[in-house]
PDB file as gemmi writes it, atoms N, CA and C in Angstrom:
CRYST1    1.000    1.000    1.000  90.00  90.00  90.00 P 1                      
ATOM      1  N   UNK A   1      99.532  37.631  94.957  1.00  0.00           N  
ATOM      2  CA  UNK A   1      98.191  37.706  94.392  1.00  0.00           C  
ATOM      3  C   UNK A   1      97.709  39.150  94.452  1.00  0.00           C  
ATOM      4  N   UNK A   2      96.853  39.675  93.628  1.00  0.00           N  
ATOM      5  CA  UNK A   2      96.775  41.013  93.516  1.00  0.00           C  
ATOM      6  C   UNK A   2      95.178  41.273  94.351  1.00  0.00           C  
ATOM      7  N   UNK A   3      95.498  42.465  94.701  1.00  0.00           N  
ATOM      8  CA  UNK A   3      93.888  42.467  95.151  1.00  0.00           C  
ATOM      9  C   UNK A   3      92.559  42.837  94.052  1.00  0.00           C  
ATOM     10  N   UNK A   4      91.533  42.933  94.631  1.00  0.00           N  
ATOM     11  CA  UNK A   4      90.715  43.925  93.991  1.00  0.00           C  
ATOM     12  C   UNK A   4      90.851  45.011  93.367  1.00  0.00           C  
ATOM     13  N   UNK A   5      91.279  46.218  94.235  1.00  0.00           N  
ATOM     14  CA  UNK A   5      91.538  47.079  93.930  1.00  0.00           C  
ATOM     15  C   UNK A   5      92.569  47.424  92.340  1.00  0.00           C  
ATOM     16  N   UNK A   6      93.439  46.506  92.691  1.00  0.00           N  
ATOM     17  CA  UNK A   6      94.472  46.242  91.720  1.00  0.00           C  
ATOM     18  C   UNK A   6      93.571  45.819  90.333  1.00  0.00           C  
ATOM     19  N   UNK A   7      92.903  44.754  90.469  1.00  0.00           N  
ATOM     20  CA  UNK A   7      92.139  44.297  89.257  1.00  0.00           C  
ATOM     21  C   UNK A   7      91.070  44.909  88.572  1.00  0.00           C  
ATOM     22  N   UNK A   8      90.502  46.137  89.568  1.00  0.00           N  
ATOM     23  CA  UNK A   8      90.081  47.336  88.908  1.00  0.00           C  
ATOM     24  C   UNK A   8      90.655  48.431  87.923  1.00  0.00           C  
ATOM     25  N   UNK A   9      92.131  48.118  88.464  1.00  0.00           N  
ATOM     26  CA  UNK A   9      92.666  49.265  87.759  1.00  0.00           C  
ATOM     27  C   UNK A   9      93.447  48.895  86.606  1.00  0.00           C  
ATOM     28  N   UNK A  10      93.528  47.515  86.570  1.00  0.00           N  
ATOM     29  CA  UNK A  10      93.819  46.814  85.315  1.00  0.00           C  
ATOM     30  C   UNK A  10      92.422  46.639  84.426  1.00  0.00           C  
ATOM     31  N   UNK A  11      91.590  46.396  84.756  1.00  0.00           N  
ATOM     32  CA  UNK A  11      89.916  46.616  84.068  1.00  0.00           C  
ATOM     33  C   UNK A  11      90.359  48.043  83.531  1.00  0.00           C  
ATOM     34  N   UNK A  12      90.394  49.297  84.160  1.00  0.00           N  
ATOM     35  CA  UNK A  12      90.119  50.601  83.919  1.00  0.00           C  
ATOM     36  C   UNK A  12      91.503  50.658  82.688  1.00  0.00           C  
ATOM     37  N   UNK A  13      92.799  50.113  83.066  1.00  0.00           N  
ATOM     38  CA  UNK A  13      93.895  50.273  82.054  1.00  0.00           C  
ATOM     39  C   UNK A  13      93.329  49.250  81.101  1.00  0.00           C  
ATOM     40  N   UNK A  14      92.858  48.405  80.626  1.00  0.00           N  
ATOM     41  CA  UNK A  14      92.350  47.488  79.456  1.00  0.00           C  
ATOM     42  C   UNK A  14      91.438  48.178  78.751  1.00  0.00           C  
ATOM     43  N   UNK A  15      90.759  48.959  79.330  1.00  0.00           N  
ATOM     44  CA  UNK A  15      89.324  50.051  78.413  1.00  0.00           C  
ATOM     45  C   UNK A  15      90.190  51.211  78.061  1.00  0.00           C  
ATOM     46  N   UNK A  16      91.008  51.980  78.375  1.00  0.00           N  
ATOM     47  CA  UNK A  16      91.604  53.298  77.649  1.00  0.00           C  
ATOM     48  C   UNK A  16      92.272  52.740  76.706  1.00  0.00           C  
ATOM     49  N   UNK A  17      93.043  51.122  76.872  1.00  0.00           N  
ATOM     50  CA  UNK A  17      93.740  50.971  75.576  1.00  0.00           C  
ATOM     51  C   UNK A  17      92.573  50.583  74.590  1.00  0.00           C  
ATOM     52  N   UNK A  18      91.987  49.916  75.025  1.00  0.00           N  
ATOM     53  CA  UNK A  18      90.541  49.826  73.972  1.00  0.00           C  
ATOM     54  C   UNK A  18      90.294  51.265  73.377  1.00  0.00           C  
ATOM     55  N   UNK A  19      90.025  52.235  74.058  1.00  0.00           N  
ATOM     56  CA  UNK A  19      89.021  53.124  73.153  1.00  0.00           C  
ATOM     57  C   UNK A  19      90.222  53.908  73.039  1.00  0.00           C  
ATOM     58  N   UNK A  20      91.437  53.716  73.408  1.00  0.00           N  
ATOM     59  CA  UNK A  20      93.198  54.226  72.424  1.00  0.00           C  
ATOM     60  C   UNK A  20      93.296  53.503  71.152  1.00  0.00           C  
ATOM     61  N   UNK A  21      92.237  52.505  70.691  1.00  0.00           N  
ATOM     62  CA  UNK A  21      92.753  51.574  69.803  1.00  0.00           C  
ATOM     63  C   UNK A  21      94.208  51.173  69.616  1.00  0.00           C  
ATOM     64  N   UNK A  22      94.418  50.518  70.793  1.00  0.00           N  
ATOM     65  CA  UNK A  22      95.891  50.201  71.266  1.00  0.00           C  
ATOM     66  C   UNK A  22      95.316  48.321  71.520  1.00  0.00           C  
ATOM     67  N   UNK A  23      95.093  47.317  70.762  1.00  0.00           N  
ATOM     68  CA  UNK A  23      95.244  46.005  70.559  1.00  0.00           C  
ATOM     69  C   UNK A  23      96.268  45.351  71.312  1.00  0.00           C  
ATOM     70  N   UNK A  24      97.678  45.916  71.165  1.00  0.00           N  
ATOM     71  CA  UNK A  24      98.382  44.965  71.990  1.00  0.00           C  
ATOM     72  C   UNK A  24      98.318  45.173  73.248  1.00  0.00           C  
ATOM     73  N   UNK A  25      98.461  46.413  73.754  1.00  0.00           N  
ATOM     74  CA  UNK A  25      98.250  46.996  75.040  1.00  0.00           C  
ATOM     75  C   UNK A  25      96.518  46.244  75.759  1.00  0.00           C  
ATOM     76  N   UNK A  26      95.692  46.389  74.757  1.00  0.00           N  
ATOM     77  CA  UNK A  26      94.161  45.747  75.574  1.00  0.00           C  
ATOM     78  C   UNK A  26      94.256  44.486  75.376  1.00  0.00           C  
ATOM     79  N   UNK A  27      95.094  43.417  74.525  1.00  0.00           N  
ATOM     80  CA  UNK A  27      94.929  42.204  74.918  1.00  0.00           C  
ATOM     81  C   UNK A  27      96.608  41.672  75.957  1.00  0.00           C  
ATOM     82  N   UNK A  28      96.868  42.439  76.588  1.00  0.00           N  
ATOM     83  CA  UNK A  28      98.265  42.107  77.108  1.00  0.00           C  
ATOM     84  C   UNK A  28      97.632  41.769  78.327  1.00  0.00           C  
ATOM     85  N   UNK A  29      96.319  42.479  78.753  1.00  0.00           N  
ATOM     86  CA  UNK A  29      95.517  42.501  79.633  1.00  0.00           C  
ATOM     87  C   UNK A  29      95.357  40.541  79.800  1.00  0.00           C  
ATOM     88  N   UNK A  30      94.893  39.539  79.122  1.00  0.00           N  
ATOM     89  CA  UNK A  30      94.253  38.287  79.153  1.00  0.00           C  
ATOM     90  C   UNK A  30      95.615  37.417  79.245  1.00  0.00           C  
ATOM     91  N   UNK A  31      94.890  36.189  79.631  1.00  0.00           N  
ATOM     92  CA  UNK A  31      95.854  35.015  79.683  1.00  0.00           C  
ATOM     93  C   UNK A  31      95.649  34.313  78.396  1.00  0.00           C  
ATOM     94  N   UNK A  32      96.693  33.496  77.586  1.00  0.00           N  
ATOM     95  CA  UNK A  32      96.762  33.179  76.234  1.00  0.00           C  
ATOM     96  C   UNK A  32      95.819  31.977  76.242  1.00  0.00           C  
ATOM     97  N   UNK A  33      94.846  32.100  77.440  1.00  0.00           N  
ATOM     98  CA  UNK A  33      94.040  30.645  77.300  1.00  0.00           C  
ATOM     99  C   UNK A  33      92.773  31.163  77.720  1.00  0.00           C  
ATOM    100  N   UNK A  34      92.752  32.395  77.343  1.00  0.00           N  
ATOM    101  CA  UNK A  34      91.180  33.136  78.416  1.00  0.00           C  
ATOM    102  C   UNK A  34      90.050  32.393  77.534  1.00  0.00           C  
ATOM    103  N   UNK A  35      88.876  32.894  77.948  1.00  0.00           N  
ATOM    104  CA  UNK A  35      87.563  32.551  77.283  1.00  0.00           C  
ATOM    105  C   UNK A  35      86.577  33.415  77.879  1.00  0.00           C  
ATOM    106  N   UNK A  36      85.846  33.753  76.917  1.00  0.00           N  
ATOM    107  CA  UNK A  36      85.110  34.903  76.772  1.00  0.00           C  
ATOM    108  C   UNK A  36      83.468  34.276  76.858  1.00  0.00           C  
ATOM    109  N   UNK A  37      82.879  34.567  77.191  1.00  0.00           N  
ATOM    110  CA  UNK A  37      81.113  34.062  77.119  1.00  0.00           C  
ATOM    111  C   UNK A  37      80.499  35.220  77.276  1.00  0.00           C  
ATOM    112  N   UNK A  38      79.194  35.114  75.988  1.00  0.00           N  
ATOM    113  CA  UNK A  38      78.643  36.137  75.667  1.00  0.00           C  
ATOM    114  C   UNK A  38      77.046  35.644  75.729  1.00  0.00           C  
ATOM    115  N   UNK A  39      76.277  36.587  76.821  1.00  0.00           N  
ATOM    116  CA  UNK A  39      75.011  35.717  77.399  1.00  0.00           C  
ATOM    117  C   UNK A  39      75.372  33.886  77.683  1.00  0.00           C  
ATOM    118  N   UNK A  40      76.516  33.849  78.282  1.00  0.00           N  
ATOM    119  CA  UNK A  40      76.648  32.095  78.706  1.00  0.00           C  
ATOM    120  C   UNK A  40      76.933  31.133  77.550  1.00  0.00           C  
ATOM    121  N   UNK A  41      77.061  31.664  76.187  1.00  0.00           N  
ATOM    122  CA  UNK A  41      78.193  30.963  75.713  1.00  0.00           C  
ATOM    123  C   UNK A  41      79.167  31.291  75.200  1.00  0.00           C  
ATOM    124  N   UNK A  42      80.101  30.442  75.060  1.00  0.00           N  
ATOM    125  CA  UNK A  42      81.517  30.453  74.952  1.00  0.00           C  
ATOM    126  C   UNK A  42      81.719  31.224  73.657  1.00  0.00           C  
ATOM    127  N   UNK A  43      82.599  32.052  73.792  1.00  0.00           N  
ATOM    128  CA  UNK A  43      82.374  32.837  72.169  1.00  0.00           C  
ATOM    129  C   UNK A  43      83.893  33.025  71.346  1.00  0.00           C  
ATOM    130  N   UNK A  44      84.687  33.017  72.512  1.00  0.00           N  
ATOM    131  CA  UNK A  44      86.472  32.803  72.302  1.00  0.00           C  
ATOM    132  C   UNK A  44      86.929  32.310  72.990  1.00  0.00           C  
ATOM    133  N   UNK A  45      87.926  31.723  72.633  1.00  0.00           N  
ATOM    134  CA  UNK A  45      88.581  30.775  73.856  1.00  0.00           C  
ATOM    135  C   UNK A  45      90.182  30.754  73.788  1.00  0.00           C  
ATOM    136  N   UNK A  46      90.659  31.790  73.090  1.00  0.00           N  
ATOM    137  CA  UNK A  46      92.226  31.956  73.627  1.00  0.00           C  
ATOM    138  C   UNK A  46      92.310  33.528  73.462  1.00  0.00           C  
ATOM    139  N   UNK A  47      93.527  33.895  73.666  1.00  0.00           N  
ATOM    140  CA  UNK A  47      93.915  35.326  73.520  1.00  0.00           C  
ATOM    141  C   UNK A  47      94.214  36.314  72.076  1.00  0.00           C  
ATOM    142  N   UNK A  48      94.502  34.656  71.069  1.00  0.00           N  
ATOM    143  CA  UNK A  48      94.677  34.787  69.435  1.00  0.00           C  
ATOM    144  C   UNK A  48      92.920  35.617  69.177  1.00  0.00           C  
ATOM    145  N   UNK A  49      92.455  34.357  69.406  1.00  0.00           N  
ATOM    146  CA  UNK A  49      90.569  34.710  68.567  1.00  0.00           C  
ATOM    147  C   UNK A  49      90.116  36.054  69.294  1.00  0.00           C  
ATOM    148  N   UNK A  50      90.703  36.772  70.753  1.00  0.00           N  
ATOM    149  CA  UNK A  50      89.963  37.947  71.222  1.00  0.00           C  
ATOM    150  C   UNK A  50      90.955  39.078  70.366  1.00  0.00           C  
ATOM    151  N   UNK A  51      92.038  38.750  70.024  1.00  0.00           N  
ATOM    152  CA  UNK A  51      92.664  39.694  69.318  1.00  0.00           C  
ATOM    153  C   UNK A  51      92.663  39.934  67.623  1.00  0.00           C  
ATOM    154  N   UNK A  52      91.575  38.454  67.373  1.00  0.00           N  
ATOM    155  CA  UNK A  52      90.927  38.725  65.785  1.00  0.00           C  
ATOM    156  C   UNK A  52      89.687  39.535  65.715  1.00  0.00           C  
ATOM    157  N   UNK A  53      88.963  39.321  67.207  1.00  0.00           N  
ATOM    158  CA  UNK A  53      87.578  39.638  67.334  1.00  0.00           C  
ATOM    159  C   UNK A  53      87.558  41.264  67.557  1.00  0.00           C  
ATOM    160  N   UNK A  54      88.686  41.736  68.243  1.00  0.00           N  
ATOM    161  CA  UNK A  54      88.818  43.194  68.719  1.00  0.00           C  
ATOM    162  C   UNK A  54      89.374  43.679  67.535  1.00  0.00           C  
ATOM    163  N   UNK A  55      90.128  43.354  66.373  1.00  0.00           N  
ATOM    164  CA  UNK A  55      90.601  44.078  65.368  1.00  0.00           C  
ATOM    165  C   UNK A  55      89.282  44.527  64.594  1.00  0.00           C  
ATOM    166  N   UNK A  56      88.668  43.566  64.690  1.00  0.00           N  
ATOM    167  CA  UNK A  56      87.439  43.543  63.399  1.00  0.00           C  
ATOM    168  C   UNK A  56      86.546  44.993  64.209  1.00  0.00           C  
ATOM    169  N   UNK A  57      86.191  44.689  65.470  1.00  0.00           N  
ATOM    170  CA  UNK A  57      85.756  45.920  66.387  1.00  0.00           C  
ATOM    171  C   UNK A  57      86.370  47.095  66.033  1.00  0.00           C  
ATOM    172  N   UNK A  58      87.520  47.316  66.045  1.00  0.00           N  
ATOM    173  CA  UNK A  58      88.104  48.606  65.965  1.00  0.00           C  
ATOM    174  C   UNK A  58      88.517  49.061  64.945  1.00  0.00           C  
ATOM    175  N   UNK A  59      88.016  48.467  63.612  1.00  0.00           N  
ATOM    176  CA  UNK A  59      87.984  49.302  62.654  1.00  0.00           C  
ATOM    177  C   UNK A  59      87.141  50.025  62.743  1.00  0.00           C  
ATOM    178  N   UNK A  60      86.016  50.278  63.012  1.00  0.00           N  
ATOM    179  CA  UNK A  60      85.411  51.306  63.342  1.00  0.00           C  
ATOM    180  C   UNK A  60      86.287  52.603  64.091  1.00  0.00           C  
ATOM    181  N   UNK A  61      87.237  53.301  63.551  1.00  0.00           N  
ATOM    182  CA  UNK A  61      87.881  54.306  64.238  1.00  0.00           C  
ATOM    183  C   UNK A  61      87.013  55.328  65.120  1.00  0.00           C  
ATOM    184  N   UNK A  62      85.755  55.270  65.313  1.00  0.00           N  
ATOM    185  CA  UNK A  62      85.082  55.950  66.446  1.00  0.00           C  
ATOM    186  C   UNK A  62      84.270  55.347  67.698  1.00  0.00           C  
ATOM    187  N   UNK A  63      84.964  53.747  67.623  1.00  0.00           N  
ATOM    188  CA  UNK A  63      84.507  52.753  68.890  1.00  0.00           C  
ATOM    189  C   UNK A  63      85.298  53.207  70.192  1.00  0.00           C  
ATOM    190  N   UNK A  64      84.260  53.327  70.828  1.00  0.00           N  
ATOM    191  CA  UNK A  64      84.789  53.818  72.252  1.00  0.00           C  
ATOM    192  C   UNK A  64      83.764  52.868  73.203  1.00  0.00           C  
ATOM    193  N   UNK A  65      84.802  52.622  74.560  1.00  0.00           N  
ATOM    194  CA  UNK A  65      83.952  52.048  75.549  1.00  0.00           C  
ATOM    195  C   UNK A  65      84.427  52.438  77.032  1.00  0.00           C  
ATOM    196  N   UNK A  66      83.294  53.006  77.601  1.00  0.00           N  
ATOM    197  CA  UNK A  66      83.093  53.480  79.177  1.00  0.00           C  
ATOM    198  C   UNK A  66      82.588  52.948  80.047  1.00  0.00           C  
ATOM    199  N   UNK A  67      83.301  52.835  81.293  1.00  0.00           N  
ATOM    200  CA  UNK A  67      82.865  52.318  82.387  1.00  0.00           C  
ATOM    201  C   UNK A  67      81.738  52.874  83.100  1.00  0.00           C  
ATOM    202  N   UNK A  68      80.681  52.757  83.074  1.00  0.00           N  
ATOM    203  CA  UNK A  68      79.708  53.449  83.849  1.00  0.00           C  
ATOM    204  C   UNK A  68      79.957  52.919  85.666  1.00  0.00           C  
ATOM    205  N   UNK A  69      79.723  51.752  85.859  1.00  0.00           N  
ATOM    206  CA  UNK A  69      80.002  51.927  87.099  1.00  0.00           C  
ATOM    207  C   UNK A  69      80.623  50.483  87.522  1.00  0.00           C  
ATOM    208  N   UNK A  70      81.444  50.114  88.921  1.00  0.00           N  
ATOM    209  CA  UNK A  70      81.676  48.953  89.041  1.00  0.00           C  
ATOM    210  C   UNK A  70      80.621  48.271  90.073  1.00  0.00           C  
ATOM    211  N   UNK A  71      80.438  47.109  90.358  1.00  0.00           N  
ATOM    212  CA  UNK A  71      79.521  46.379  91.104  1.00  0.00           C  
ATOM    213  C   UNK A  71      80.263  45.628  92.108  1.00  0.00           C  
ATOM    214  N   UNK A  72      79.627  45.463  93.029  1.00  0.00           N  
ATOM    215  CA  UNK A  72      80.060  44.254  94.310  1.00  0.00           C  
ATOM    216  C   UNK A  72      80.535  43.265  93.841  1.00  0.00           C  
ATOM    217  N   UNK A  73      80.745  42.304  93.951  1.00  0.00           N  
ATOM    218  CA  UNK A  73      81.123  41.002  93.709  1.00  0.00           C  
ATOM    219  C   UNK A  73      81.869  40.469  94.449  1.00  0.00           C  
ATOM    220  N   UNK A  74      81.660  39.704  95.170  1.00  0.00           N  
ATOM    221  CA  UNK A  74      82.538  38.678  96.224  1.00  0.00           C  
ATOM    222  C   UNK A  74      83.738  37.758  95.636  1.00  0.00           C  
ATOM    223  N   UNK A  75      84.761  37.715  96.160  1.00  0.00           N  
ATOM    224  CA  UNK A  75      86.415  37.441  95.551  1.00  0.00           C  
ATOM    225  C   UNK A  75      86.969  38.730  95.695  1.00  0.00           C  
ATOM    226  N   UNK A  76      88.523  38.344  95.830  1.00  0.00           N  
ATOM    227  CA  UNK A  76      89.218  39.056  95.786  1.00  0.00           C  
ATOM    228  C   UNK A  76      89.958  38.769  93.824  1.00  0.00           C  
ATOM    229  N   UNK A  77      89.571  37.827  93.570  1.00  0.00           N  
ATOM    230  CA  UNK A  77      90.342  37.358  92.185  1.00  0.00           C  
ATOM    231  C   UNK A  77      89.189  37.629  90.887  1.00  0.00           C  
ATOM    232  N   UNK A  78      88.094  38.780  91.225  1.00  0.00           N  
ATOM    233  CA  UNK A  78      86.901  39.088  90.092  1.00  0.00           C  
ATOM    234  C   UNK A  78      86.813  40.428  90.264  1.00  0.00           C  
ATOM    235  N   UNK A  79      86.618  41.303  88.939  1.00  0.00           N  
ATOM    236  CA  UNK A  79      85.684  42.634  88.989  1.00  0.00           C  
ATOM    237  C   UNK A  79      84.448  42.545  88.140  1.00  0.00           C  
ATOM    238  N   UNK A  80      83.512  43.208  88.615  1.00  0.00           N  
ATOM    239  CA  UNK A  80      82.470  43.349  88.070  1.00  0.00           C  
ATOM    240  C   UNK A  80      81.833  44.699  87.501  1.00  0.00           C  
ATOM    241  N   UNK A  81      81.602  44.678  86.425  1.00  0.00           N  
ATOM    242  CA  UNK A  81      81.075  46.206  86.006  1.00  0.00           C  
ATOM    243  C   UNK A  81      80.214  46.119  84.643  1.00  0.00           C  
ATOM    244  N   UNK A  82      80.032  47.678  84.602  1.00  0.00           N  
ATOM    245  CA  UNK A  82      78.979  48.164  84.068  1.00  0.00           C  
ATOM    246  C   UNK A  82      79.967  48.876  82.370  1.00  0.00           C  
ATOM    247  N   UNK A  83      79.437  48.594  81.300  1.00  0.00           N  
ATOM    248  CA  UNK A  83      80.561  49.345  80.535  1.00  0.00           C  
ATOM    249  C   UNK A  83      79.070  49.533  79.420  1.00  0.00           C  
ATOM    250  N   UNK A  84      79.491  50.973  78.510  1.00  0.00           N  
ATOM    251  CA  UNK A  84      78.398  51.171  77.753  1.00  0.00           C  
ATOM    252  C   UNK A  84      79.345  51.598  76.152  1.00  0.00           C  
ATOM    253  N   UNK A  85      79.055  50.961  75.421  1.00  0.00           N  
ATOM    254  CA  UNK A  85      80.143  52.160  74.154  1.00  0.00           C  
ATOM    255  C   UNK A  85      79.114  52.742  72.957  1.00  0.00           C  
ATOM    256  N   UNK A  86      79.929  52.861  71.746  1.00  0.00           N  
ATOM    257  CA  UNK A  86      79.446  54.363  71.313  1.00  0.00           C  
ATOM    258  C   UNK A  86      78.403  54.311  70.857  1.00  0.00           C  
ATOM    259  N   UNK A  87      77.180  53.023  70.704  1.00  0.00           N  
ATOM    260  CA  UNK A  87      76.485  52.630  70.000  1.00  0.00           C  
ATOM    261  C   UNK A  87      75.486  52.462  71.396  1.00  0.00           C  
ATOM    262  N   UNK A  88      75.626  52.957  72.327  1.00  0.00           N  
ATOM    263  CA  UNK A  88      75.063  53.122  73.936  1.00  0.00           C  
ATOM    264  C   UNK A  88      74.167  51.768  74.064  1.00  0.00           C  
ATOM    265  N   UNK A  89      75.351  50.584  73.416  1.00  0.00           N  
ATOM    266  CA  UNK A  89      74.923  49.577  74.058  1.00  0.00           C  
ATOM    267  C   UNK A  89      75.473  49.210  75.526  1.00  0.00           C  
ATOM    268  N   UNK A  90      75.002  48.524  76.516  1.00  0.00           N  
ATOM    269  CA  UNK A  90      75.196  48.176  77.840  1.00  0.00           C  
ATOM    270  C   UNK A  90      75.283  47.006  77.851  1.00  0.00           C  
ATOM    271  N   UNK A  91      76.260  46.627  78.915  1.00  0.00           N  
ATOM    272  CA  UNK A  91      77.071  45.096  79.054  1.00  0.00           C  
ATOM    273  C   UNK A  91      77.311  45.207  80.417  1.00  0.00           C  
ATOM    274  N   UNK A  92      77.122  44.436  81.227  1.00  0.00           N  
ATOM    275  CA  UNK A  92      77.074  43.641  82.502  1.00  0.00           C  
ATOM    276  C   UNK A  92      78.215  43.372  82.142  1.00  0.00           C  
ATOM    277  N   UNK A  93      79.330  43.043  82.742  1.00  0.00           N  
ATOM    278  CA  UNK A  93      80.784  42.142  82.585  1.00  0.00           C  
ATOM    279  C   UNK A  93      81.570  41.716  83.541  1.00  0.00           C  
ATOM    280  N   UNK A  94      81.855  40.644  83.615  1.00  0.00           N  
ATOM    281  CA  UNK A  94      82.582  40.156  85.060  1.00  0.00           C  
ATOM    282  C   UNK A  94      83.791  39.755  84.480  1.00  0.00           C  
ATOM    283  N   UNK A  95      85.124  39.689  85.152  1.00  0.00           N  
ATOM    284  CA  UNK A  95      86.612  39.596  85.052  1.00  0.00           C  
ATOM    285  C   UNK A  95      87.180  38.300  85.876  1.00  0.00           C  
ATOM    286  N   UNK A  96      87.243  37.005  85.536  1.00  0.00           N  
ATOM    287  CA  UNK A  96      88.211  36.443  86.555  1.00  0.00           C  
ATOM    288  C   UNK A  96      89.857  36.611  86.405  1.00  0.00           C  
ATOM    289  N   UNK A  97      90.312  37.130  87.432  1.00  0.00           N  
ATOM    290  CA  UNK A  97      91.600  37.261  86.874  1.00  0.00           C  
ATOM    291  C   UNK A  97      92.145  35.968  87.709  1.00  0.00           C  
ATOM    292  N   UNK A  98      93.612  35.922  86.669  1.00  0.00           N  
ATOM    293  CA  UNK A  98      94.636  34.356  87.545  1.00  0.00           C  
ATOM    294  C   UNK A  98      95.345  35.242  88.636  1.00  0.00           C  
ATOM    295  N   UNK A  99      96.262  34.130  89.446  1.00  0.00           N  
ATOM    296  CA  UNK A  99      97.178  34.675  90.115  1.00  0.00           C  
ATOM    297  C   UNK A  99      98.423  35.639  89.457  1.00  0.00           C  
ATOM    298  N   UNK A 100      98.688  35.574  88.439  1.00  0.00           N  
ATOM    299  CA  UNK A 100      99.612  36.655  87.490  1.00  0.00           C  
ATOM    300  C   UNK A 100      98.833  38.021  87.256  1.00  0.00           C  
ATOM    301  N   UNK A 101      97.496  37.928  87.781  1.00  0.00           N  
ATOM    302  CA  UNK A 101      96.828  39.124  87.223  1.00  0.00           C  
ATOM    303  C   UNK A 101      96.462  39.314  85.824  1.00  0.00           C  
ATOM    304  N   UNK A 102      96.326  38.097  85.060  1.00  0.00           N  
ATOM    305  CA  UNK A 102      95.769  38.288  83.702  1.00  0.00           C  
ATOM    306  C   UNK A 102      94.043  37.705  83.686  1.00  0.00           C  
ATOM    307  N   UNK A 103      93.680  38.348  83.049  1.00  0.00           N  
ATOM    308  CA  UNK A 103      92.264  37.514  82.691  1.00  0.00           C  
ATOM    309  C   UNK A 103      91.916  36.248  82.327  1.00  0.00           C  
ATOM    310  N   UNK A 104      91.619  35.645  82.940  1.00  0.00           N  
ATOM    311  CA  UNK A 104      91.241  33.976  82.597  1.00  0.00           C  
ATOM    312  C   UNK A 104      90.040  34.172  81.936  1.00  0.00           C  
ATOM    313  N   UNK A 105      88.623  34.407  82.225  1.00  0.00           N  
ATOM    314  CA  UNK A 105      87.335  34.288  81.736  1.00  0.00           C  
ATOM    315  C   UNK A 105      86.827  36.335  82.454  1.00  0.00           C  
ATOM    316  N   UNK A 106      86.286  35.852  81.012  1.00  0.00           N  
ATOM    317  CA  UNK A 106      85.452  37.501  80.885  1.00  0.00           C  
ATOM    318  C   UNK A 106      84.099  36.798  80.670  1.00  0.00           C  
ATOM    319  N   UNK A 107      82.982  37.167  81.170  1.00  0.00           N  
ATOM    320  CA  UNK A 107      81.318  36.745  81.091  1.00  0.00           C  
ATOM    321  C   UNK A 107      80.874  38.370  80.674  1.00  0.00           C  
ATOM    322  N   UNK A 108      80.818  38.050  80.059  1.00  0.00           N  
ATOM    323  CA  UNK A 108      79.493  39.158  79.453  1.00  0.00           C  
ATOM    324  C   UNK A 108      78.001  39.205  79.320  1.00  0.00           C  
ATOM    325  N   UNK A 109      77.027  39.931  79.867  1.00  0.00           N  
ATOM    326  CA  UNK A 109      75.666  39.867  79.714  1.00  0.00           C  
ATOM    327  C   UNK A 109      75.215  41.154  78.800  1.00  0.00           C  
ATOM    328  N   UNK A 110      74.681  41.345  77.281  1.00  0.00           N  
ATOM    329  CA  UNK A 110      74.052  42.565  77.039  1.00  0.00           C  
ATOM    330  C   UNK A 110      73.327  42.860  77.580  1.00  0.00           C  
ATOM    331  N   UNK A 111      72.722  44.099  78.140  1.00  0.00           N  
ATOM    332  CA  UNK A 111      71.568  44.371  78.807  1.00  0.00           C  
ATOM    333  C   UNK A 111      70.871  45.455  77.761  1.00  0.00           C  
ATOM    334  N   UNK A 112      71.103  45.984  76.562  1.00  0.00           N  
ATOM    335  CA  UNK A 112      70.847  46.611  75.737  1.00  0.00           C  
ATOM    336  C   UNK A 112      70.963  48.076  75.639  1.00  0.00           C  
ATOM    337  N   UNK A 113      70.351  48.276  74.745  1.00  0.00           N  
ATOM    338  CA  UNK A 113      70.198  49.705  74.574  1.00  0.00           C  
ATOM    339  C   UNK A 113      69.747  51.382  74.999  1.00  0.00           C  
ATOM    340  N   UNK A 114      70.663  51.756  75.593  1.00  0.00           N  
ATOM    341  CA  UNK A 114      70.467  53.357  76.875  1.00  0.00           C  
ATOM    342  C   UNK A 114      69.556  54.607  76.262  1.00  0.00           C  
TER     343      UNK A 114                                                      
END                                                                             
C-alpha cells in the first residue's frame, strides 16, 4: 500500500501531464472504474468518460493547472489540495486512491474565481 507521501507525488505527476497535455500519461493516473463528483455530484464514472472530458479540456492548447497548496486530510489512502488553472479558477480536490495506487474517486469543490 502506498503512503501519503507517495500519493502526493502521483497527484503532483498527474498535473504536469495535464498541463504537458499528455492524456494518456494524466489518465494512467485513475482506476478504469473511478468517479469523479463535481460540488457532490457524480459527473464521470469510469476512466473512458474522464478521458472524453479531459480531451475536450485540452483543446484549449493554453490550459494549464497548478497546485497551490496541499491540505491535511486524515488517511493514509487520500490527498487533498488546492489547484487553480489558467482561467484562475480554484478547486478544492480530494484523491481516494486504491491499494494499486490508482484513483478511485476524485471530489471536487469550485471555490471560484482568484
Amino acid at each position: 500500500m502506498a503512503s501519503a507521501d507517495e500519493h502526493k507525488k502521483a497527484v503532483e505527476s498527474y498535473i504536469a501531464a495535464l498541463c504537458a497535455h499528455n492524456i494518456d500519461g494524466y489518465i494512467s493516473h485513475y482506476d478504469p472504474e473511478c468517479e469523479v463528483t463535481l460540488n457532490g455530484q457524480v459527473v464521470i464514472r469510469s476512466r473512458d468518460e474522464l478521458k472524453t472530458k479531459m480531451e475536450q479540456r485540452l483543446s484549449n492548447p493554453d490550459y494549464k493547472v497548478y497546485i497551490i497548496e496541499f491540505l491535511p486530510i486524515e488517511g493514509d489512502d487520500c490527498v487533498r489540495f488546492i489547484v487553480e488553472d489558467t482561467d484562475k479558477s480554484r478547486k478544492d480536490e480530494t484523491c481516494i486512491f486504491s491499494k494499486e495506487g490508482k484513483i478511485v474517486q476524485q471530489m471536487i469543490t469550485i471555490l471560484g474565481k482568484q
